[in-house]
N, CA, C and O atoms as a printed pandas DataFrame, in Angstrom:
     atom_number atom_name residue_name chain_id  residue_number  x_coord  y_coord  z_coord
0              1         N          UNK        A               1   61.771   72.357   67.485
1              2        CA          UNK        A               1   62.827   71.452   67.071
2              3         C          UNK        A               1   63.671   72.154   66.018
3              4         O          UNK        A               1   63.201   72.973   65.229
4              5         N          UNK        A               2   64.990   71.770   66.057
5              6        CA          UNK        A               2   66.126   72.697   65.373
6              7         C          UNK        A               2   66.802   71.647   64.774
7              8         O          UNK        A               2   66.504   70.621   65.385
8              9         N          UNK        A               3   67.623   71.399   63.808
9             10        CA          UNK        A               3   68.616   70.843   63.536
10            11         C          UNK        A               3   69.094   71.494   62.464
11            12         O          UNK        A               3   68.523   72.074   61.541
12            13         N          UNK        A               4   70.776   71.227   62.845
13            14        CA          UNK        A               4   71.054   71.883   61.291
14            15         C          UNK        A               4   73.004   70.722   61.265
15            16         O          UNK        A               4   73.837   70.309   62.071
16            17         N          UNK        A               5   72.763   70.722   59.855
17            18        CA          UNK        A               5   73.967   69.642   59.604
18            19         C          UNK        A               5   74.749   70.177   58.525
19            20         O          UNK        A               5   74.541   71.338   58.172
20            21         N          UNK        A               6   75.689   69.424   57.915
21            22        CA          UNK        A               6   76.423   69.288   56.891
22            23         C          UNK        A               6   77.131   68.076   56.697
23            24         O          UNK        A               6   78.215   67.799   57.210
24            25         N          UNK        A               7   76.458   67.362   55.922
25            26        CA          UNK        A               7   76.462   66.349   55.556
26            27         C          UNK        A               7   76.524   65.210   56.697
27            28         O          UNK        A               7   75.417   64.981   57.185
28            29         N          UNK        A               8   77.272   64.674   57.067
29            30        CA          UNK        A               8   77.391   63.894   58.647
30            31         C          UNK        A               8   77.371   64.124   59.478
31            32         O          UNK        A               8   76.924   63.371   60.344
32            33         N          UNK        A               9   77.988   65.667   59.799
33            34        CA          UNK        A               9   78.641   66.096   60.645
34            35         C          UNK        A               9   76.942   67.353   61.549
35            36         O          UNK        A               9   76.308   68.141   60.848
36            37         N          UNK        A              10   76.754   67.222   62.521
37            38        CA          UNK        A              10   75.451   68.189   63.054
38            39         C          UNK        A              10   76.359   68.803   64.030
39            40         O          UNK        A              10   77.575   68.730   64.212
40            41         N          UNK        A              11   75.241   69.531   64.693
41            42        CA          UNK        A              11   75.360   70.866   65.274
42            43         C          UNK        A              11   76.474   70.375   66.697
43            44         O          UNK        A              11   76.663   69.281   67.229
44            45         N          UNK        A              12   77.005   71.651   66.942
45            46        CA          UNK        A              12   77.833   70.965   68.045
46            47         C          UNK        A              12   80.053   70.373   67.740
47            48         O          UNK        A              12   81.023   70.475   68.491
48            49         N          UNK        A              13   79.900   69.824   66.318
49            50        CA          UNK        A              13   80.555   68.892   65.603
50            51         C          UNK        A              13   81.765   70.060   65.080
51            52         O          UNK        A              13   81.259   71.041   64.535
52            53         N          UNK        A              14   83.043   70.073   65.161
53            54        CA          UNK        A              14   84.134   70.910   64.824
54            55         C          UNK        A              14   84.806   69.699   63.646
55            56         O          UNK        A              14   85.033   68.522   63.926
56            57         N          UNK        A              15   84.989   70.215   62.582
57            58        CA          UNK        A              15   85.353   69.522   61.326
58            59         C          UNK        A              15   86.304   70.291   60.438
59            60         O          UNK        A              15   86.524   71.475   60.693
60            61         N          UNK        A              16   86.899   69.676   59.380
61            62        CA          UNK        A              16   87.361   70.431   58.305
62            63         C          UNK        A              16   86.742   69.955   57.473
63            64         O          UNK        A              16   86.242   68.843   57.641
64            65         N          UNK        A              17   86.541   70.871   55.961
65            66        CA          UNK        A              17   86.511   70.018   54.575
66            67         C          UNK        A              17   87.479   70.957   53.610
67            68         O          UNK        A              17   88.305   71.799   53.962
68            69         N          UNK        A              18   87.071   70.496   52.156
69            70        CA          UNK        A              18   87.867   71.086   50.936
70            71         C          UNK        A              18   86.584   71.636   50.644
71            72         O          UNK        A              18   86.652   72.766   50.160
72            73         N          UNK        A              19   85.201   71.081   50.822
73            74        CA          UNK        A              19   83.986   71.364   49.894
74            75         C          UNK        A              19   83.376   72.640   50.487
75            76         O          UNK        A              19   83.714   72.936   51.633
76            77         N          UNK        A              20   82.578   73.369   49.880
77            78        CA          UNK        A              20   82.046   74.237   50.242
78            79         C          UNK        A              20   80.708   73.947   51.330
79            80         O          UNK        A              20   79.701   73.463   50.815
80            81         N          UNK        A              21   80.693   74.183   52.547
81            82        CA          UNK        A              21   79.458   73.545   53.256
82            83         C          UNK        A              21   77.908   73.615   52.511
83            84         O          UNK        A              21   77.189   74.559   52.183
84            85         N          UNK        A              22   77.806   72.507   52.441
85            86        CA          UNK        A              22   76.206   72.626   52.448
86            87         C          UNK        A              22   75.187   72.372   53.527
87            88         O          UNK        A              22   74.725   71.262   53.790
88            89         N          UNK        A              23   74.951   73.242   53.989
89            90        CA          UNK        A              23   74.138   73.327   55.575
90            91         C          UNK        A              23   72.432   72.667   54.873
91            92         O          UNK        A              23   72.073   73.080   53.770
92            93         N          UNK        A              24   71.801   71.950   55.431
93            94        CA          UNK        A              24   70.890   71.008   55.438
94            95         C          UNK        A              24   70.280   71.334   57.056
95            96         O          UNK        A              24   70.947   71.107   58.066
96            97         N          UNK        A              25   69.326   71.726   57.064
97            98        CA          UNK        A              25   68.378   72.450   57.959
98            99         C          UNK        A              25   66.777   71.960   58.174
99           100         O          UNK        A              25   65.965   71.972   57.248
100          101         N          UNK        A              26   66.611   71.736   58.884
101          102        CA          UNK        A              26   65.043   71.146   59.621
102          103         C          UNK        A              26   64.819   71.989   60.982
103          104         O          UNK        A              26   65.710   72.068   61.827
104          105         N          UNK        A              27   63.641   72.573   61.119
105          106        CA          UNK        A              27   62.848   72.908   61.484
106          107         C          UNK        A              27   61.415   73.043   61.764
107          108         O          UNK        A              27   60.740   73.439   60.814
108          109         N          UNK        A              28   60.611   72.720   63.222
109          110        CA          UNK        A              28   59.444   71.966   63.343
110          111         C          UNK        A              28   59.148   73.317   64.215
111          112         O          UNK        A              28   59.494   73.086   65.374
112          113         N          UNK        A              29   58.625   74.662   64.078
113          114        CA          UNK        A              29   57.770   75.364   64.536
114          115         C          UNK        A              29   56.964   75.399   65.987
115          116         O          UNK        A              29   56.691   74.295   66.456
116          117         N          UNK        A              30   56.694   76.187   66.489
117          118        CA          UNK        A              30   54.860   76.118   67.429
118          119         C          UNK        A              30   54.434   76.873   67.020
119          120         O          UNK        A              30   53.236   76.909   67.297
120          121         N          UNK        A              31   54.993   78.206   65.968
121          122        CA          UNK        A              31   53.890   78.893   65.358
122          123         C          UNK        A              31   54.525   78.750   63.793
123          124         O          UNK        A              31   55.201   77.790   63.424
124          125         N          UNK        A              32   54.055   80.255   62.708
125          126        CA          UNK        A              32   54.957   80.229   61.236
126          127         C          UNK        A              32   56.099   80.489   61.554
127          128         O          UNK        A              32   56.404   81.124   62.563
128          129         N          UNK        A              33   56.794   80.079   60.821
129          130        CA          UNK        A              33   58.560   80.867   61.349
130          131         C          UNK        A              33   58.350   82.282   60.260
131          132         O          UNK        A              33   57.989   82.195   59.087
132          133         N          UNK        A              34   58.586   83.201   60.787
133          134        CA          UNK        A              34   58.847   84.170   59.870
134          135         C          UNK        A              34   60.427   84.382   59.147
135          136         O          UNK        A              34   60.348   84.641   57.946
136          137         N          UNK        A              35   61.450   84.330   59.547
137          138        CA          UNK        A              35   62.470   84.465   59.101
138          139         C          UNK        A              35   63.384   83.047   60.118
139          140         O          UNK        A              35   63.252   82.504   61.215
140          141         N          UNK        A              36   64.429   82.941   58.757
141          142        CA          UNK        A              36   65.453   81.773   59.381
142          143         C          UNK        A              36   66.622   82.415   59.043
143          144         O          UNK        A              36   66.681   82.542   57.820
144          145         N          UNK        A              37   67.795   82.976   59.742
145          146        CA          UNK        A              37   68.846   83.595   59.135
146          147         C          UNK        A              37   70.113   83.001   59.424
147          148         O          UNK        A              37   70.624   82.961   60.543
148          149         N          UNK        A              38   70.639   82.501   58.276
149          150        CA          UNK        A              38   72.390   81.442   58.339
150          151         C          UNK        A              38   72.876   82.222   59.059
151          152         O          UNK        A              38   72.225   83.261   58.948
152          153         N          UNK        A              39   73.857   82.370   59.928
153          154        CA          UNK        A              39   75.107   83.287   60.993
154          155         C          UNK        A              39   76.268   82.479   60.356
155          156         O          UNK        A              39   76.150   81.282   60.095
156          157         N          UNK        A              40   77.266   83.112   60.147
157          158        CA          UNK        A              40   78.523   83.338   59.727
158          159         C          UNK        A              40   79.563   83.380   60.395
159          160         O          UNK        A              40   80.539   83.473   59.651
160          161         N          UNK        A              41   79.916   83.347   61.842
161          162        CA          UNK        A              41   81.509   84.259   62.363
162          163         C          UNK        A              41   80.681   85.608   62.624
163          164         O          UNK        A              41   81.111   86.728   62.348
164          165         N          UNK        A              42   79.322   85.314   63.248
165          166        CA          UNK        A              42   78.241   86.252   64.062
166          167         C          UNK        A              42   78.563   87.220   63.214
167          168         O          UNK        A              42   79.091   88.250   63.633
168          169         N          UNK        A              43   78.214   86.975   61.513
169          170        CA          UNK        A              43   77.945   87.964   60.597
170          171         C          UNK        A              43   76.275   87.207   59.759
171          172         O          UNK        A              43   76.119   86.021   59.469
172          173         N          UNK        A              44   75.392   88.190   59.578
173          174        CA          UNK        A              44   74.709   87.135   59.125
174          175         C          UNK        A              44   74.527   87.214   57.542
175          176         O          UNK        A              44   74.532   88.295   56.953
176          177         N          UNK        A              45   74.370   86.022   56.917
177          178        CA          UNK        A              45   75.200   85.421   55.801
178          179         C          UNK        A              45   73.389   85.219   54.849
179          180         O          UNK        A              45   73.293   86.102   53.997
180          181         N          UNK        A              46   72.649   84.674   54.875
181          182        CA          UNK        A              46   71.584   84.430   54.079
182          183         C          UNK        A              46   69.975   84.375   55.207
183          184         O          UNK        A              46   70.136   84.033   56.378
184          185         N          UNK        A              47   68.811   84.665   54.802
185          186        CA          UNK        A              47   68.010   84.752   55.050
186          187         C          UNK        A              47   66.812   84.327   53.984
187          188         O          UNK        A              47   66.782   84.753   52.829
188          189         N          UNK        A              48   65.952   83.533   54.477
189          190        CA          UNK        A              48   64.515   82.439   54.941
190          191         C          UNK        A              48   63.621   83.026   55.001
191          192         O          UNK        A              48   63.673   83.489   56.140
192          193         N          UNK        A              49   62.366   83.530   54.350
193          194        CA          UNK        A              49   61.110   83.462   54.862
194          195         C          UNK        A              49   59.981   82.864   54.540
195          196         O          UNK        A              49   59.014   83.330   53.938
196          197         N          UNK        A              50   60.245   81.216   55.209
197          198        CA          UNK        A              50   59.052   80.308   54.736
198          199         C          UNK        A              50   58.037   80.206   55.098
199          200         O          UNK        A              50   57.349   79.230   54.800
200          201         N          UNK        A              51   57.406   81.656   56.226
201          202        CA          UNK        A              51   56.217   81.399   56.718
202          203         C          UNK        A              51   55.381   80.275   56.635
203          204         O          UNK        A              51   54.239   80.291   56.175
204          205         N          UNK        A              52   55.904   79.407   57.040
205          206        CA          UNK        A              52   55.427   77.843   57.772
206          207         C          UNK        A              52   55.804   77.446   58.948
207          208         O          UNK        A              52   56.823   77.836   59.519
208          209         N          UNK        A              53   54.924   76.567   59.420
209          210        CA          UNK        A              53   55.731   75.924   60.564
210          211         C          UNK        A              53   56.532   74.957   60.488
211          212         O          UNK        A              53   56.716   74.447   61.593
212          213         N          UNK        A              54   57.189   74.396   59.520
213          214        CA          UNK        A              54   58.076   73.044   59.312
214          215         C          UNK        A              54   58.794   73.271   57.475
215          216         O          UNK        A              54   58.458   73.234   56.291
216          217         N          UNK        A              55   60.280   73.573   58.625
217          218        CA          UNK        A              55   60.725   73.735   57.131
218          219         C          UNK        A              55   61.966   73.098   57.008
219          220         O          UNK        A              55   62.810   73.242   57.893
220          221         N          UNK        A              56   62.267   72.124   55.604
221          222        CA          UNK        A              56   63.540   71.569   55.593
222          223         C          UNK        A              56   64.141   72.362   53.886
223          224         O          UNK        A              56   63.679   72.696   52.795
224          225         N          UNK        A              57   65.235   72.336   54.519
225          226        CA          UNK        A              57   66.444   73.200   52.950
226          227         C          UNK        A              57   67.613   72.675   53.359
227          228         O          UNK        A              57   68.024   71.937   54.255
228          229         N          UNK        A              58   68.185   73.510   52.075
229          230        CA          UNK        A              58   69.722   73.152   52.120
230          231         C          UNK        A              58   69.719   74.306   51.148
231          232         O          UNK        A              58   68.983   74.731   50.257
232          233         N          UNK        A              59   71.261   74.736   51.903
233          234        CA          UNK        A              59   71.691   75.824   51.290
234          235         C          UNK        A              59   73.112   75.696   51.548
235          236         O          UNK        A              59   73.700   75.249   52.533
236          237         N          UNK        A              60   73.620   76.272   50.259
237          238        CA          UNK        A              60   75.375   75.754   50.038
238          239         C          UNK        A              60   76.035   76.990   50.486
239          240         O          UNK        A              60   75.349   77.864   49.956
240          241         N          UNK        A              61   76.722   77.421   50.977
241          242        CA          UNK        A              61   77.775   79.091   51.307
242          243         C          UNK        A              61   78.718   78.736   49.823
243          244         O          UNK        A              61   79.665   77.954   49.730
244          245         N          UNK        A              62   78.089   79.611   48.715
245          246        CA          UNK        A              62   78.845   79.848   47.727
246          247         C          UNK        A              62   80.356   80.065   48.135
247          248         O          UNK        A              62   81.259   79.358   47.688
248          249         N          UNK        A              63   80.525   80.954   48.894
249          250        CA          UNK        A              63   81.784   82.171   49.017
250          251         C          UNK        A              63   82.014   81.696   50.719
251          252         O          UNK        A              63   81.850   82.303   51.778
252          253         N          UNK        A              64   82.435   80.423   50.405
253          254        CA          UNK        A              64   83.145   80.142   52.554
254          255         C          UNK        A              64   84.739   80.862   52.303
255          256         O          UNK        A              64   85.579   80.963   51.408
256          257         N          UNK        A              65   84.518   81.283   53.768
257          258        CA          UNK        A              65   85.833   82.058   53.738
258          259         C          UNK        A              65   86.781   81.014   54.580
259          260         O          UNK        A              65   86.377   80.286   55.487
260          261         N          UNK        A              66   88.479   81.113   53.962
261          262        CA          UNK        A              66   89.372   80.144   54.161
262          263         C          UNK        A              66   89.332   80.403   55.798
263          264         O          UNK        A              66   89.183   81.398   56.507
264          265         N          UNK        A              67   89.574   78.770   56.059
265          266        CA          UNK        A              67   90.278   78.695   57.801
266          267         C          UNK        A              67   88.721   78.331   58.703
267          268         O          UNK        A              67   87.644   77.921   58.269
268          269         N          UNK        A              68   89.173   78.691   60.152
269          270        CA          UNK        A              68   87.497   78.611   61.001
270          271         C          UNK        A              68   86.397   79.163   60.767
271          272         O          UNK        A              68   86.269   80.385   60.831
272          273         N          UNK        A              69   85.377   78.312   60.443
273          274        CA          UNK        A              69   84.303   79.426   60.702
274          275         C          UNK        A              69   83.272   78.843   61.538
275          276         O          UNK        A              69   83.073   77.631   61.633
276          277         N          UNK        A              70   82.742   79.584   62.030
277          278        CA          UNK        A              70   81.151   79.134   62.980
278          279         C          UNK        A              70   79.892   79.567   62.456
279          280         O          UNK        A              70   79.479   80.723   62.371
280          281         N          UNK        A              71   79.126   78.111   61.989
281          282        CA          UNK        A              71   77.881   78.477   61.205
282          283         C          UNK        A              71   76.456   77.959   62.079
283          284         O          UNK        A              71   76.361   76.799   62.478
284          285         N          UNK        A              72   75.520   78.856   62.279
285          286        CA          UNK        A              72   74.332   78.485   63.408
286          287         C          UNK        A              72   73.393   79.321   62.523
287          288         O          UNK        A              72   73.708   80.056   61.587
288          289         N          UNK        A              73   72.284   79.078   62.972
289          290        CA          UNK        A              73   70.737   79.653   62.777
290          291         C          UNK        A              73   70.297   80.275   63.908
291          292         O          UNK        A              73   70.497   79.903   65.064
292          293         N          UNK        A              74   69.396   81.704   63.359
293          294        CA          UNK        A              74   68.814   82.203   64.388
294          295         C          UNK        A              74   67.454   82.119   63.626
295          296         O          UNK        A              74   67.461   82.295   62.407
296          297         N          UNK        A              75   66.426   81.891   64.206
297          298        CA          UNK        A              75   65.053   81.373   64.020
298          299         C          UNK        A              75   63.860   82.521   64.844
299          300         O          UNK        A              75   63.837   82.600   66.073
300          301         N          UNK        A              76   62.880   83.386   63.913
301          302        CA          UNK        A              76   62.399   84.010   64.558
302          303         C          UNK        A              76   60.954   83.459   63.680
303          304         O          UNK        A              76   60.877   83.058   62.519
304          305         N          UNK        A              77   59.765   83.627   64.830
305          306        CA          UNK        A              77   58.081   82.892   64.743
306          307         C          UNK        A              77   57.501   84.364   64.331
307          308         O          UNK        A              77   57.957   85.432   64.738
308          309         N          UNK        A              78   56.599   84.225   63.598
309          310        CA          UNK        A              78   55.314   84.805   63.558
310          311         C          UNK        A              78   55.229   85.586   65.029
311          312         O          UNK        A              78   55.727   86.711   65.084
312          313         N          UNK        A              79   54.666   85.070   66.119
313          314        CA          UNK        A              79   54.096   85.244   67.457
314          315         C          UNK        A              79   55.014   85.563   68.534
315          316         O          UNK        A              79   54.983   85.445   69.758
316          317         N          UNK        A              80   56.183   86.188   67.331
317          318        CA          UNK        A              80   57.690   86.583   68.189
318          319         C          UNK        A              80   58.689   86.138   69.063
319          320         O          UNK        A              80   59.631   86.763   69.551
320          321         N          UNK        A              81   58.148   84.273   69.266
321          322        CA          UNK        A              81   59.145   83.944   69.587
322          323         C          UNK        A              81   60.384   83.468   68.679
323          324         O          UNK        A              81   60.351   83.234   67.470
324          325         N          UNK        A              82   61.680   83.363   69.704
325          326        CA          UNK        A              82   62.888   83.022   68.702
326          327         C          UNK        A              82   63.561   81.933   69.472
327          328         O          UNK        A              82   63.435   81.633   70.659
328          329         N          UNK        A              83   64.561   81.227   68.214
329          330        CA          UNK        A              83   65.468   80.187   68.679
330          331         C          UNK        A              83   66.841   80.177   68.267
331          332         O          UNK        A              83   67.043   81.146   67.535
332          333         N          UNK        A              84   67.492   79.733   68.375
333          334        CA          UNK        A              84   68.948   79.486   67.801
334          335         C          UNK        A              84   69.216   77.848   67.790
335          336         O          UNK        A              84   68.673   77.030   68.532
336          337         N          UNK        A              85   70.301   77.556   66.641
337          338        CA          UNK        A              85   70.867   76.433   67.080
338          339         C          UNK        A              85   71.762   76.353   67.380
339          340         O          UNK        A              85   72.389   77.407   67.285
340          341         N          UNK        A              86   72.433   75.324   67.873
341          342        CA          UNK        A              86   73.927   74.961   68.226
342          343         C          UNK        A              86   74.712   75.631   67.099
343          344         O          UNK        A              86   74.192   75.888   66.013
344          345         N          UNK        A              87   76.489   76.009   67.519
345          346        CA          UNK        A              87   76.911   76.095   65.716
346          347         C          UNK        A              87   77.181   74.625   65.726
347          348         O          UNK        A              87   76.933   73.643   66.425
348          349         N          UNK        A              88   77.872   74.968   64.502
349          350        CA          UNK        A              88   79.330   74.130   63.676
350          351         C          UNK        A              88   80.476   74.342   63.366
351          352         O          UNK        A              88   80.420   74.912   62.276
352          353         N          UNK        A              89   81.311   74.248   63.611
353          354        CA          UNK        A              89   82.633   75.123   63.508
354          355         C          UNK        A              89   83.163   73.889   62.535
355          356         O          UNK        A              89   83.260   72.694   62.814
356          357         N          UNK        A              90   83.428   74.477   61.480
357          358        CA          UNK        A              90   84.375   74.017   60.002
358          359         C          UNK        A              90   85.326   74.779   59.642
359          360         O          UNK        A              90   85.259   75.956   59.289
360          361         N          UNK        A              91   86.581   73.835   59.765
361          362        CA          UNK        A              91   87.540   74.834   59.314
362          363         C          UNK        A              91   87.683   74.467   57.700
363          364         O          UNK        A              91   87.967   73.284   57.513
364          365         N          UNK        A              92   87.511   75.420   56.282
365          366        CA          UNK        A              92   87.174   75.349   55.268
366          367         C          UNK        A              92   89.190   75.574   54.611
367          368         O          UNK        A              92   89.972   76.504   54.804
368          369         N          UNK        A              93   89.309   74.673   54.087
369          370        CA          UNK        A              93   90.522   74.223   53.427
370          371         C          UNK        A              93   90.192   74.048   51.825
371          372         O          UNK        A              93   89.747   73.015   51.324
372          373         N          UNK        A              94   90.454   75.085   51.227
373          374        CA          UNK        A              94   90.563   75.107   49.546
374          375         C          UNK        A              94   91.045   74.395   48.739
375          376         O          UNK        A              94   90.965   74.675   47.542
């Protein structure tokens, strides 16, 4: 299980704001997750290693860059499997 939001708005969801996103993230495992890494505009932006199987955060993009961007998770297990989520495409207005 994957989800990842910002504030109302979840995966899938094309939005604008003024605020800086705060991505709010849940994740339910079949094994530890070894790494969770934010994607950017398929640059990757911050990295996770909660070696657990169930993990919820929030993490703000200090530094969003002006105009579109597309923000998703790539999710890699212990036991080598991996996932992705849907993005979000926010266009970020200063």
């Amino acid at each position: 299980f994957v989800e990842l939001s910002v504030g109302e708005h979840l995966m899938g969801e094309v939005f604008e704001s003024h605020d800086k996103p705060a991505l709010t993230i849940h994740i339910e495992g079949t094994a530890p997750i070894k790494r969770i890494t934010i994607v950017r505009n398929e640059s990757d932006l911050h990295t996770f290693e909660p070696h657990a199987k169930s993990v919820s955060e929030t993490w703000t993009d200090a530094s969003p860059v002006s105009g579109e961007n597309r923000y998703y998770l790539r999710i890699e297990q212990t036991d080598g499997n991996m996932a992705w989520s849907s993005p979000l495409w926010m266009t970020f207005k200063p």
